[in-house]
Structure formats: structure tokens, C-alpha cells
C-alpha distance (Angstrom), angle and dihedral (degrees) to the residues before:
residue distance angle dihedral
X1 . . .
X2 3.93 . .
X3 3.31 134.4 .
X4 3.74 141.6 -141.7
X5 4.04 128.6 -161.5
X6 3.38 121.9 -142.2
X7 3.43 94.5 -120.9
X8 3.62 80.5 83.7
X9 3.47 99.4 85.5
X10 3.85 152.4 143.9
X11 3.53 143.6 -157.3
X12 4.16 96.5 -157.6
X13 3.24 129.7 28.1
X14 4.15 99.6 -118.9
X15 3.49 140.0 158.1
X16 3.69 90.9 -128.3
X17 3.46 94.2 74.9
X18 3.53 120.2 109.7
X19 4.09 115.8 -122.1
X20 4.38 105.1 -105.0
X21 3.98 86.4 -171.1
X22 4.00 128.5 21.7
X23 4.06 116.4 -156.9
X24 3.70 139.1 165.1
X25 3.31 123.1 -124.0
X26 3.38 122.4 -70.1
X27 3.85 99.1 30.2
X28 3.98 131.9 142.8
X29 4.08 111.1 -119.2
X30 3.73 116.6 -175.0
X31 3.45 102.0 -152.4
X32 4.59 121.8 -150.7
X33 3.70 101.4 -148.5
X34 4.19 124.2 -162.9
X35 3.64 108.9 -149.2
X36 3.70 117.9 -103.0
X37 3.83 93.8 -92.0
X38 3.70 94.6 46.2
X39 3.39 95.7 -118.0
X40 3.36 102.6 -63.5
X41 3.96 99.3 131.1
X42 3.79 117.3 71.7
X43 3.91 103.7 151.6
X44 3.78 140.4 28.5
X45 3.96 81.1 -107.6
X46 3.68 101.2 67.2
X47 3.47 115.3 88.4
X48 3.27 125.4 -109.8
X49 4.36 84.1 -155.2
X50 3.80 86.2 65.5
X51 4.12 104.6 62.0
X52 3.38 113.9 122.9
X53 3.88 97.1 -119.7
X54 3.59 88.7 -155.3
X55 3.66 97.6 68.5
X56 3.65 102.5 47.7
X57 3.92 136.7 102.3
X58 3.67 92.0 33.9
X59 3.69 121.6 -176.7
X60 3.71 132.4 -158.5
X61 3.30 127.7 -128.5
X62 2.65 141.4 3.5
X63 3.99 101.5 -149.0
X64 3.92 127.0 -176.5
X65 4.22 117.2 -133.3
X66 3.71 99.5 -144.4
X67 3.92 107.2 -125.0
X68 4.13 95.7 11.2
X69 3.43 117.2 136.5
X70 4.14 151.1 -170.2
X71 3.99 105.6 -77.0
X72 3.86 92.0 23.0
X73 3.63 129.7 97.5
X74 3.96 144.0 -110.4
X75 3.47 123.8 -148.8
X76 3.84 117.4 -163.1
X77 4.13 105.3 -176.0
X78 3.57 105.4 -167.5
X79 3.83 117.8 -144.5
X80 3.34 102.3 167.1
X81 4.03 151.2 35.4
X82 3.91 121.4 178.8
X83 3.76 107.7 -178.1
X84 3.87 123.5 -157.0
X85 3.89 109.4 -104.0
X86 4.10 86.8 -109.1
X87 3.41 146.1 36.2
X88 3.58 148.0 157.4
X89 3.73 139.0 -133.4
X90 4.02 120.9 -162.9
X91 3.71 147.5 -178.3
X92 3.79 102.9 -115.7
X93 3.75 112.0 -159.0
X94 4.07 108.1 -114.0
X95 4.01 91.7 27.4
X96 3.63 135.7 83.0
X97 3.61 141.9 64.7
X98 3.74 89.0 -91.4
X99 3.34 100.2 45.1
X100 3.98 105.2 133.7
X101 4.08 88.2 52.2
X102 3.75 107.3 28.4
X103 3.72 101.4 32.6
X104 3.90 100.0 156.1
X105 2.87 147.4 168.6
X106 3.99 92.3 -144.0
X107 4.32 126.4 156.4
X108 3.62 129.0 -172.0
X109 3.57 121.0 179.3
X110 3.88 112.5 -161.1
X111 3.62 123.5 -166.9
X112 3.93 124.1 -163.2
X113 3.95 104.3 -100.8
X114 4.68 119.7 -146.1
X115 3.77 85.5 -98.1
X116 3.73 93.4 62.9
X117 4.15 92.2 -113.2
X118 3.97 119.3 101.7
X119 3.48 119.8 -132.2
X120 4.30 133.4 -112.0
X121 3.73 106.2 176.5
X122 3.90 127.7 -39.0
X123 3.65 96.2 -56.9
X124 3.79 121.9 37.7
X125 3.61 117.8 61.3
X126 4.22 116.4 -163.6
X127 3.87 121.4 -147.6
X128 3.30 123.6 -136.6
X129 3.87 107.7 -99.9
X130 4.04 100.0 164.7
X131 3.71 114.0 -160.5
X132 3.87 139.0 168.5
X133 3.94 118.7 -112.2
X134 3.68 103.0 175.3
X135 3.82 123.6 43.7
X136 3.59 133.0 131.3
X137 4.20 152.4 104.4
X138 3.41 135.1 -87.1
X139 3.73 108.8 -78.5
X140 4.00 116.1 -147.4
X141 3.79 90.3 -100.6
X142 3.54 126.8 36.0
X143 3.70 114.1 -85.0
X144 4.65 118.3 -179.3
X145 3.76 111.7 -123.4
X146 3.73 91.2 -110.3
X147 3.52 92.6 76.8
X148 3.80 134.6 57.2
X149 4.24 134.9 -149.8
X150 3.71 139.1 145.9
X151 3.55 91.6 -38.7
X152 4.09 99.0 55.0
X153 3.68 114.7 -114.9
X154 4.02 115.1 150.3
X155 3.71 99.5 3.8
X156 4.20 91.1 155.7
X157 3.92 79.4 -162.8
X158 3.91 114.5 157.6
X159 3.78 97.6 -144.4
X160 3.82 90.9 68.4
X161 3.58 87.8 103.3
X162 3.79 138.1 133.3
X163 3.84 110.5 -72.8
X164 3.79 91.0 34.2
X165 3.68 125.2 109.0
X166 4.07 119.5 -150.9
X167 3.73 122.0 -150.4
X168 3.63 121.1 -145.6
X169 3.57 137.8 -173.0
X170 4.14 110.4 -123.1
X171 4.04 102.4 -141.6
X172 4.11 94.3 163.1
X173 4.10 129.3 52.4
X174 4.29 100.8 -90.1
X175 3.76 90.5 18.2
X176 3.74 87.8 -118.4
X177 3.96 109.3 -132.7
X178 3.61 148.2 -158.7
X179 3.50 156.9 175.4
X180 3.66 144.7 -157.4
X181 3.59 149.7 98.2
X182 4.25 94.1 93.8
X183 3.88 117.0 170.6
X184 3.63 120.2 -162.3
X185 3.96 88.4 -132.4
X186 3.57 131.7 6.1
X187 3.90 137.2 176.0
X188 3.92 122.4 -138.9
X189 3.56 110.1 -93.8
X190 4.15 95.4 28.0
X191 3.55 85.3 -133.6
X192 3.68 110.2 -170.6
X193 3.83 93.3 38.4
X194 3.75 103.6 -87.3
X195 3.48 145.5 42.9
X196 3.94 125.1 -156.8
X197 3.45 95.6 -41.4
X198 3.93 113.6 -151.4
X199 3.84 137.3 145.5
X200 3.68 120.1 -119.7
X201 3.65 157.1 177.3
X202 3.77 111.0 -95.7
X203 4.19 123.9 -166.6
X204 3.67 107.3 -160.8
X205 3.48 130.4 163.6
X206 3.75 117.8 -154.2
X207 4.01 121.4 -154.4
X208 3.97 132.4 161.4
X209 3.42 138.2 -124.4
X210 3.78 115.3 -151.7
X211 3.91 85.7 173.3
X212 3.56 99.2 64.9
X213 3.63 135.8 60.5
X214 3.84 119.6 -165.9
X215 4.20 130.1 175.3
X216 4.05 97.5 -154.3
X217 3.62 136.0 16.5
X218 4.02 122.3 -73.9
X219 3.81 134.0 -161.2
X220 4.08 127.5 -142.9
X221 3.89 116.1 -178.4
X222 3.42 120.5 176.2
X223 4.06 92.1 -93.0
X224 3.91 99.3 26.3
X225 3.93 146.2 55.4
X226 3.70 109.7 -148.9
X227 4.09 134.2 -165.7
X228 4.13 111.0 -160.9
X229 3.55 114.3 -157.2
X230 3.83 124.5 173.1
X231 4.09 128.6 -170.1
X232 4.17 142.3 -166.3
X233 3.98 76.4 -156.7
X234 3.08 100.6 71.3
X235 4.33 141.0 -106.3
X236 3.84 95.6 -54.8
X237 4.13 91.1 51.7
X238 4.11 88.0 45.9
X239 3.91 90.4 55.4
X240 3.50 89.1 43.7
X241 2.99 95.1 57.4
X242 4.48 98.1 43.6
X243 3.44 91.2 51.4
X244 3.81 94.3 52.8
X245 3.57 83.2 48.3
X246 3.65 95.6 50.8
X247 3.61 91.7 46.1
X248 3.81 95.3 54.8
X249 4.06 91.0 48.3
X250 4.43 91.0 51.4
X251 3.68 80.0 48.6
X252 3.75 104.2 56.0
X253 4.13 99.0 26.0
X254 3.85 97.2 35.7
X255 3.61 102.3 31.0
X256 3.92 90.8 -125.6
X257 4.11 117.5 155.2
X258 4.10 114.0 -129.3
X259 3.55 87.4 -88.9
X260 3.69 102.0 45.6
X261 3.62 83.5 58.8
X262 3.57 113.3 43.5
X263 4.25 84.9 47.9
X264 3.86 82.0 55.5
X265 3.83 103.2 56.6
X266 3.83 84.2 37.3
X267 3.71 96.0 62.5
X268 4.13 99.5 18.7
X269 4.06 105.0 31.3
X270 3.22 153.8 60.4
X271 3.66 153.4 -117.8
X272 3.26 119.5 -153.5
X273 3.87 146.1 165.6
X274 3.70 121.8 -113.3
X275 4.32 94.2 177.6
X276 3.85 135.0 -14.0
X277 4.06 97.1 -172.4
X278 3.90 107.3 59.7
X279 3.46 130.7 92.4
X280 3.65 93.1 -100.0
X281 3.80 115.2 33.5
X282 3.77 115.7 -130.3
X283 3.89 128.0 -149.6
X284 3.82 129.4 171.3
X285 3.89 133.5 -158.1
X286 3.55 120.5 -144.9
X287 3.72 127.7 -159.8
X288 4.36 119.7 -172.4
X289 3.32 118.4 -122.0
X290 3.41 101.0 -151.8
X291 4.04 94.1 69.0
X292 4.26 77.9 70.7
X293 3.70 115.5 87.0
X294 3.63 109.8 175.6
């Protein structure tokens, strides 16, 4: 098993980047992660109005699959998520859902309690639910982490959890990947901008498929099949665009026809939101497997 420090890290996810760690497929990466704000907040009393927005979001990485290639695809099964023992989440002026009536500046520092919860106020207690914001390839052009596209990037998508495997498209020689951006909890939609941001220790291992072709990211949890889609147009275009998605992949695994499968996710799946507050909105559509029986 390798590892990776965080002080390998980028800002974009970019085929100009030089590899900081080679592999073959099938190798274990233990990935340092900074939080998304580069730790910048330590206390309730720094302001959230004072981050340097060009050091935030960071990924690390990136790392070169030996042998992948454009029109294949990377598989990053993730087995594990250590979150630090703090982390904040914050109402950055010029982000958020709410932005025009809740502007901010707002910091809250959470640190992780005895009983395994962390702590907002005297009477609501959070459970650790540690997720994966950031992860992606390098697209063909240059794309900043803050963002996300066909080739992952800030998908702020709750299901990007240990025991899940993500499926990207590889558009560059070595596929180049990263990671970052994990919050210790998170609610669909990431409302306000944030979640409980927190660096981490991520396990991934990272294999190819030669056999299989894909345009945007999927999802496969050990109960669900998941298309990710994400938009600059807005929620409807992002669903628009997962169900297609979804459709296509009933189609060629299950042998469904068009209507077979959009009936499906209409009376078995779901729609849901991944993040409202990006630059690209991102929506995923999730289908059970257990309604399959062969």
C-alpha cells in the first residue's frame, strides 16, 4: 500500500500536472487530504470573509494508472475514510444557496465529542457521516477543483462513501486522479456552501476497465446503481441529463428498452441532489439493486 501527502496537491484538475505517485492498476493509495479551506479556519473567531479563495478545494494527487487510456475507465473503490478529530463548516460571503438573505460571514468549529458525535450548541448532536466532495480525472482542458463535469471534480455527493466504488471516464494518458474536499457530515444539497469541512485519510484502490466506456461519472454501492450528472444550466438540465444516463446503463447491462427503463426509475428510483451552490449543479439517480433478480 502507498501513500500520498497532502502536500501533493492541486487547485484544477489539468493534464499539465505532473504525476506525484505512479501505480498499476489495481493498487491501494492512502490518500493525506487538507480540508477544503486549507486550513485556514481554527476557531469560531476567524472569519469565514477572510479565506483566501485561492487556496481552497485542494485535491491530492494527481496519480498516473499505468496503461489507462482515453475512452477507458477508472475505478476508485473506496475502503476507507479517517476524518480529522475537527472541522468547521461556514457561511462564506458570495456562496451558498441563500446567499442574497443569509450572506454571512458565519464559522463553526466542531470538534469530535467521547461519544463519537461532534457537537453544535447544547442540544443537537451530529454523527459522523464521512463522505468525499472532490474526486475526479484530468479532463481534456483544464477545469479548478471547485467545479465538477464529465470527469468528476466537486461532486459534494453523499454516496461517496466507504464501500462505494466511483466510475470515471479516463480522457488523458494515466487518467491522472485525485481526491479531496471530505466532510465529516454533509446534507444533500450542501446548502450554505459547506458541510463539516475536515481533511482526512482516504484508502482507495484504483483499477481499470478496458471493457467499458462511460461519458460521466457513475456510482455503485452495495444496494444501488447510480448516474452523476452535474450542470452550469441549472437542476432541471443536471437531472436531465442522470436520467438519460441511467436509462442508457438499464439498457446495455439489463437489457431494458427506453421505456422499460424510464418506467423503472419512475416507480423504483430516485432523484436526488448531490449540491445546489457550485458552479455546476450536480444531481444523481439511483436505481436498487435488489428489484433485479437475475
Amino acid at each position: 500500500m502507498m501513500r500520498l501527502s497532502k502536500e501533493n496537491s492541486t487547485y484544477t484538475f489539468s493534464a499539465e500536472h505532473p504525476p506525484a505517485l505512479r501505480i498499476r492498476p489495481g493498487e491501494t493509495v492512502v490518500f493525506e487530504t487538507w480540508d477544503a479551506i486549507d486550513d485556514q479556519i481554527h476557531s469560531d473567531e476567524d472569519s469565514a470573509s477572510k479565506i483566501d479563495l485561492s487556496h481552497v478545494n485542494a485535491a491530492t494527487g494527481p496519480v498516473y494508472v499505468e496503461g489507462a487510456k482515453p475512452g477507458d475507465t477508472l475505478v476508485a473503490e473506496i475502503l476507507d475514510i479517517q476524518p480529522w478529530n475537527w472541522g468547521a463548516a461556514l457561511i462564506i460571503p458570495g456562496f451558498g444557496f441563500l446567499q442574497d438573505t443569509i450572506p454571512g460571514p458565519y464559522t463553526k468549529v466542531f470538534q469530535l465529542e467521547p461519544d463519537g458525535t461532534m457537537r453544535f450548541g447544547d442540544k443537537i448532536r451530529l454523527p459522523l457521516k464521512p463522505m468525499i466532495g472532490t474526486i475526479g480525472v484530468a479532463p481534456l482542458e483544464a477545469i479548478t477543483t471547485l467545479s465538477s463535469g464529465p470527469h468528476g471534480g466537486n461532486l459534494d455527493t453523499t454516496d461517496i462513501k466507504v464501500g462505494c466504488k466511483v466510475y470515471l471516464p479516463v480522457f488523458v494518458e494515466g487518467a491522472l486522479f485525485g481526491v479531496g474536499d471530505v466532510h465529516a457530515t454533509m446534507g444533500d444539497g450542501e446548502v450554505c456552501g459547506t458541510g463539516i469541512e475536515c481533511g482526512a485519510e482516504v484508502t482507495i484502490r484504483l483499477d481499470l476497465r478496458q471493457d467499458l466506456s462511460i461519458q460521466r461519472p457513475r456510482l455503485e454501492s452495495p444496494t444501488e446503481i447510480m448516474t452523476i450528472a452535474s450542470s452550469e444550466e441549472g437542476l432541471e438540465a443536471a437531472i436531465r441529463i442522470a436520467l438519460q444516463d441511467m436509462i442508457e446503463w438499464l439498457q446495455q447491462d439489463k437489457g431494458l428498452s427506453p421505456e422499460e427503463a424510464y418506467v423503472l426509475v419512475s416507480i423504483a428510483g430516485d432523484v436526488r441532489i448531490g449540491q445546489i451552490v457550485d458552479p455546476a449543479v450536480t444531481v444523481r439517480v439511483a436505481v436498487p439493486k435488489a428489484v433485479f433478480v437475475a
